[in-house]
Structures are given as structure tokens and as C-alpha cells.
C-alpha positions as CSV (number, residue, x, y, z in Angstrom):
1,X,21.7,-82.8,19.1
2,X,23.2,-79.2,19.3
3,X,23.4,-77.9,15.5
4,X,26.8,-76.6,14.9
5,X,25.3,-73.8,12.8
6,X,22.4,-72.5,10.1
7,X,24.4,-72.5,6.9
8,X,25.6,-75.6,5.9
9,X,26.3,-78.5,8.4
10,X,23.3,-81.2,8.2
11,X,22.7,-81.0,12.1
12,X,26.2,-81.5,12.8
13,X,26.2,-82.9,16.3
14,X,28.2,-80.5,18.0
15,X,29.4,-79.7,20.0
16,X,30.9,-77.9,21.9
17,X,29.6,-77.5,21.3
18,X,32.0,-77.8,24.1
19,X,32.8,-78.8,26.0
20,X,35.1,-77.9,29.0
21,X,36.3,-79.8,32.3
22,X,36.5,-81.0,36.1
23,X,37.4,-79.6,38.8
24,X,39.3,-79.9,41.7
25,X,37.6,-80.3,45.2
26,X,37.4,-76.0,46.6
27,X,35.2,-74.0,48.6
28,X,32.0,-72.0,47.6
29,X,34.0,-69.3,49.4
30,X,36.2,-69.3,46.7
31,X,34.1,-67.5,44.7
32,X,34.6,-63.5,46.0
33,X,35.1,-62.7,42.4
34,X,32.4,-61.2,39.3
35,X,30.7,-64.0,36.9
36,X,32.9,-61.2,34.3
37,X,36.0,-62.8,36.4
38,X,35.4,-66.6,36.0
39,X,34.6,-66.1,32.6
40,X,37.7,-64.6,31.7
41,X,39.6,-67.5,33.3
42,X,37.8,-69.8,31.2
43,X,38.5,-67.8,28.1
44,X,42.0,-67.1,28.9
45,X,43.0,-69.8,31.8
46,X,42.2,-72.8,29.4
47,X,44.5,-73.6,26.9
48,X,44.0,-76.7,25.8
49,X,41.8,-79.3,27.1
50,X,40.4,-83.3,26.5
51,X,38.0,-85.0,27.9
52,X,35.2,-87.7,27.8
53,X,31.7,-85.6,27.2
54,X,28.3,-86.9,27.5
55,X,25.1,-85.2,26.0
56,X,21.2,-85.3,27.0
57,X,18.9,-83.5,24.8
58,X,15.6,-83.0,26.5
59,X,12.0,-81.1,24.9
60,X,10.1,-78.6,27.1
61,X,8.3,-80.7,29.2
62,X,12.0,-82.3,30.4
63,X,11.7,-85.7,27.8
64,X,14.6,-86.8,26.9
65,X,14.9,-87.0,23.5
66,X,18.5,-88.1,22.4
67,X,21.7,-89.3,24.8
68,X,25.0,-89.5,23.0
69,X,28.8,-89.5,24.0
70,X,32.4,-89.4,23.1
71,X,35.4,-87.5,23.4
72,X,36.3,-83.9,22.9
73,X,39.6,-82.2,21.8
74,X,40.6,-78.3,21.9
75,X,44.1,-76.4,21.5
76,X,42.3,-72.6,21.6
77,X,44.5,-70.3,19.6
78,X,47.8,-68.4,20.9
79,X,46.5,-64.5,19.1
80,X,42.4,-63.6,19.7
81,X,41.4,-63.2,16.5
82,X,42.0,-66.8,14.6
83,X,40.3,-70.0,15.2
84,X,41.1,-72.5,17.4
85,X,41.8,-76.5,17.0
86,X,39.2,-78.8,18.2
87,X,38.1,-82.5,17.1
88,X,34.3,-83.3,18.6
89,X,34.0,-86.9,18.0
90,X,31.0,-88.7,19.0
91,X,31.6,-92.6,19.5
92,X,27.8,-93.5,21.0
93,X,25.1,-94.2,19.7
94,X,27.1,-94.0,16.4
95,X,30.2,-92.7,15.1
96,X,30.7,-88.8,13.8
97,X,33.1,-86.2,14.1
98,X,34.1,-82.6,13.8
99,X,37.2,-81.1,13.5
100,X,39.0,-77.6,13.0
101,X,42.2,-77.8,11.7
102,X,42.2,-73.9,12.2
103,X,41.5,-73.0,8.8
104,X,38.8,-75.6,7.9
105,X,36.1,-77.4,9.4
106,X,35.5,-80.2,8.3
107,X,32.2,-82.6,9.5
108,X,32.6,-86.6,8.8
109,X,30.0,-89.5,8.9
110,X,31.8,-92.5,8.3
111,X,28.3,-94.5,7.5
112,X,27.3,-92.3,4.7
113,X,31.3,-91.7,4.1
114,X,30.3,-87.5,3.5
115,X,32.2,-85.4,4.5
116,X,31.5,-81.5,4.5
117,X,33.9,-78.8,4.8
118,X,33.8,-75.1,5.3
119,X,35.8,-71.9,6.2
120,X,36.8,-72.6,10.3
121,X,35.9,-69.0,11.3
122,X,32.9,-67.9,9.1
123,X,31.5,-71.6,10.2
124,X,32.0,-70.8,13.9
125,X,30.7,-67.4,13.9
126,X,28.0,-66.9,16.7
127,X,27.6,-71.0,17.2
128,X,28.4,-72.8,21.0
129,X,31.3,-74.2,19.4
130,X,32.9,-70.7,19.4
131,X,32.8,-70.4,23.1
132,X,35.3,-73.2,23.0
133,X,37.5,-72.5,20.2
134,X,37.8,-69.0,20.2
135,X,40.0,-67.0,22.6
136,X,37.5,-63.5,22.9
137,X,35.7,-61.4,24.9
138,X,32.2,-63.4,25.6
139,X,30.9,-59.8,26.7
140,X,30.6,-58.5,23.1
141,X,28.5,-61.1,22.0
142,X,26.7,-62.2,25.3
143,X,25.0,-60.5,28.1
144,X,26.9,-62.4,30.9
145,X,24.7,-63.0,34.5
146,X,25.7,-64.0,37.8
147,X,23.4,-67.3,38.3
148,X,25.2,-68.3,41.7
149,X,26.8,-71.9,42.6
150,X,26.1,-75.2,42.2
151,X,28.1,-77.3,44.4
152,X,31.9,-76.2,44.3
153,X,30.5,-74.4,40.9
154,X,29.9,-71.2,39.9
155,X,26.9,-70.7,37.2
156,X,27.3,-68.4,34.7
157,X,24.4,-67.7,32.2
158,X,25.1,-66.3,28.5
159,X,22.1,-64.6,27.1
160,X,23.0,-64.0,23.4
161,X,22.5,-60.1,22.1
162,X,21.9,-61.1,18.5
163,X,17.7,-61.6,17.9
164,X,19.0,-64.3,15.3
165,X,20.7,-66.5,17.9
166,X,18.6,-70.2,18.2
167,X,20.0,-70.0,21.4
168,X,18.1,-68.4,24.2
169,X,20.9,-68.9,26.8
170,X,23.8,-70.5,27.6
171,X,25.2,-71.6,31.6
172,X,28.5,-72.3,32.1
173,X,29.5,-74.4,35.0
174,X,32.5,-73.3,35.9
175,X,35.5,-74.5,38.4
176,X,37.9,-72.4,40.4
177,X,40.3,-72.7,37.7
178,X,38.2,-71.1,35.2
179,X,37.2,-74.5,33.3
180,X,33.3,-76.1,32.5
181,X,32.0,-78.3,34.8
182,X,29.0,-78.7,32.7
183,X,27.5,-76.4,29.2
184,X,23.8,-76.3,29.1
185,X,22.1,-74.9,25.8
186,X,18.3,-73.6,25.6
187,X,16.9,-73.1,22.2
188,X,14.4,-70.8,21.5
189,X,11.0,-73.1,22.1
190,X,11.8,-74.6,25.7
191,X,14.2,-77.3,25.0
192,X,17.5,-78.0,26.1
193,X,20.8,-79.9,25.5
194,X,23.3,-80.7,28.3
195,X,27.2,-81.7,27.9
196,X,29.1,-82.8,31.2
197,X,32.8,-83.7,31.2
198,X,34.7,-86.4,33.2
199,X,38.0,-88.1,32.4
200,X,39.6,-84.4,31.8
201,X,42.7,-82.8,30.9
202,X,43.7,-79.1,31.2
203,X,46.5,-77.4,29.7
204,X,48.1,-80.4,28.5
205,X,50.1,-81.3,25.5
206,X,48.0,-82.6,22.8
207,X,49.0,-84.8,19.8
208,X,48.3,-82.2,16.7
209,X,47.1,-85.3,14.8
210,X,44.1,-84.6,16.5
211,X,43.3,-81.5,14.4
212,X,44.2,-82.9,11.3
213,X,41.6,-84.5,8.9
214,X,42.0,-85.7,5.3
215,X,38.8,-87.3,4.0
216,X,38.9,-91.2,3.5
217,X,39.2,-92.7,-0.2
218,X,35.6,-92.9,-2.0
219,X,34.1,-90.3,0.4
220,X,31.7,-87.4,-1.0
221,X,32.7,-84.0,-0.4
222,X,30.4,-81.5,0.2
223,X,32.0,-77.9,0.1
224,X,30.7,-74.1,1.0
225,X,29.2,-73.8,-2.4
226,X,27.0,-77.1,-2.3
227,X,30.0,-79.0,-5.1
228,X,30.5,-82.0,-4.1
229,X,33.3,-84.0,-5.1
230,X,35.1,-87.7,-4.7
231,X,37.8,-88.3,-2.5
232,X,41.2,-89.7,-4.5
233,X,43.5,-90.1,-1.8
């Protein structure tokens, strides 16, 4: 599964992750615009978004490896610099979640009732899930690419400038209206893990009980110095 990051989460299955739509039937012709141009509607054009996802991780040679689904929320945030509000909660083969209240972040597996919790924007920094919660300029931290269409589709790829990415690129599928089609992750030694969307909402309202997580009675609590803790409530 996608790793939600390299300092803390126990292969948190992420994610976004994320994580981001369908679209509505258009031309290729549609497309006169930069790659820069559809990714800014799918920073900015996307407000908030829900939707059923499902995810195929695959090896180098194209085995697949792991197939999981569920359902994905996001509310991104109204200023550019503070996290956004997701819950990634996976329902098949097994039950886990993730979600950002926009301070925390807080993982859950209800069959080893742990739940770990960390700072929302150091967690996100330079992960997947940050193309989906954040409301930024990709360019800073991506070399964007023009990789043509795909059906009514325009591909974008994200090659990350950081050396210490374990991500070797990222393409966007992207709709008219600025929102994913599809997310497709390589890792550094050939593999790859794909997330489509169906069932999708854009710019909707969402319920903010979504966002919100308090930790179930009895569960351990694992926090950004290794502590871990009971739950009492």
C-alpha cells in the first residue's frame, strides 16, 4: 500500500494518498491549455471532494501485489498555508482509516485498536497525501510534465525535486474540471500503486463529522514521541 510517510505511521495505507474524481463526458479538444493550467484547477478548482477509491499495488514486472478499497473524504483548506481535512478509510480487505482533523492526524486500526497521532502538517510534508490536502503551488515541489491524454483525460506527471522522495513520479489524471480521474505512484525500485475514483462528489457540502476522530475506549495511543498511552473516553 502507499506509506503515508517515513517518520512514524506503521505503513499507513494511504492514501491519498488521494484521491480525486470523475469526470464529465468532453472533448480531447478541450485541452488547448499548459499541464501548469490543469494543475492549477485541480489545486484550486477542487474544494472539497468524496468518493469511492480503489487501489492496485503492482511490483516491477506488473504482479499485483495487494488490491484494497473504500471511501475517501477531503475539505482542502480556505488560506494556502494550513492543512486540509481528509478521512482515508479503507473498508476492503479489512478496515483502517486516516484522518486530518486539520491540526492532527490521526491513523486507526480497529483490529489492533492503536491508534497513532501526529502533527497534520509536519506528517503531510512531501507525502501523496499532500497533493490532496494542501491548497499550494505543486511547481515548488514538483517538476510538472505534459504526458498527453488518456481518453477525455489529460496526464500530468509529477517528478519530485527532493533526492529523498520514495517517489519517483506521480500522474495525475485529470478532467476538464480540474479533478483526478485516476493517481498513479512509482516508487523508487519499479513498482507502482494505482487509485481510481467512481461514485464522486465535487465541491459539495460535507458533514464535518467526517474530520473528526476521538480514539475508541481501551485503544493504545501512539504519539510523535513513541508514548503511548490508554484511551479513557
Amino acid at each position: 500500500m502507499i506509506e503515508l510517510n517515513k517518520t512514524g505511521f506503521s505503513r499507513v495505507r494511504l492514501n491519498l494518498l488521494g484521491m480525486l474524481a470523475i469526470g464529465l463526458g468532453f472533448s480531447p479538444g478541450a485541452y488547448a491549455d499548459s499541464a501548469q493550467d490543469a494543475l492549477k484547477r485541480f489545486t484550486d478548482g477542487v474544494q472539497t471532494f468524496d468518493a469511492h477509491f480503489d487501489q492496485v499495488q503492482t511490483t516491477d514486472k506488473g504482479q499485483v501485489t495487494a488490491r484494497s478499497s473504500g471511501h475517501f473524504w477531503l475539505a482542502r483548506p480556505v488560506a494556502g498555508n494550513s492543512a486540509g481535512k481528509f478521512r482515508w478509510a479503507y473498508e476492503k480487505p479489512y478496515e483502517q482509516a486516516t484522518i486530518c482533523d486539520g491540526a492532527k492526524l490521526w491513523a486507526y486500526d480497529p483490529d489492533l485498536n492503536q491508534v497513532t497521532v501526529r502533527d497534520a502538517k509536519s506528517a503531510l510534508a512531501g507525502t501523496p497525501a499532500e497533493l490532496l490536502s494542501q491548497k499550494t503551488a505543486l511547481s515548488s515541489a514538483f517538476t510538472v510534465k505534459d504526458a498527453g491524454t488518456e481518453g477525455d483525460a489529460r496526464l500530468v506527471t509529477l517528478v519530485p525535486k527532493s533526492k529523498d522522495s520514495d517517489f519517483k513520479s506521480i500522474e495525475l489524471a485529470l478532467n476538464k474540471d480540474g479533478a483526478s480521474l485516476r493517481m498513479r505512484f512509482a516508487d523508487q525500485i519499479g513498482g507502482h500503486s494505482e487509485v481510481g475514483f467512481t461514485e464522486v462528489h465535487t465541491n459539495t457540502k460535507i458533514d464535518p463529522a467526517q474530520f473528526q476522530f476521538t480514539p475508541p475506549k481501551g485503544a493504545e495511543i501512539v504519539n510523535d514521541g513513541g508514548i503511548t498511552t490508554k484511551s479513557l473516553d
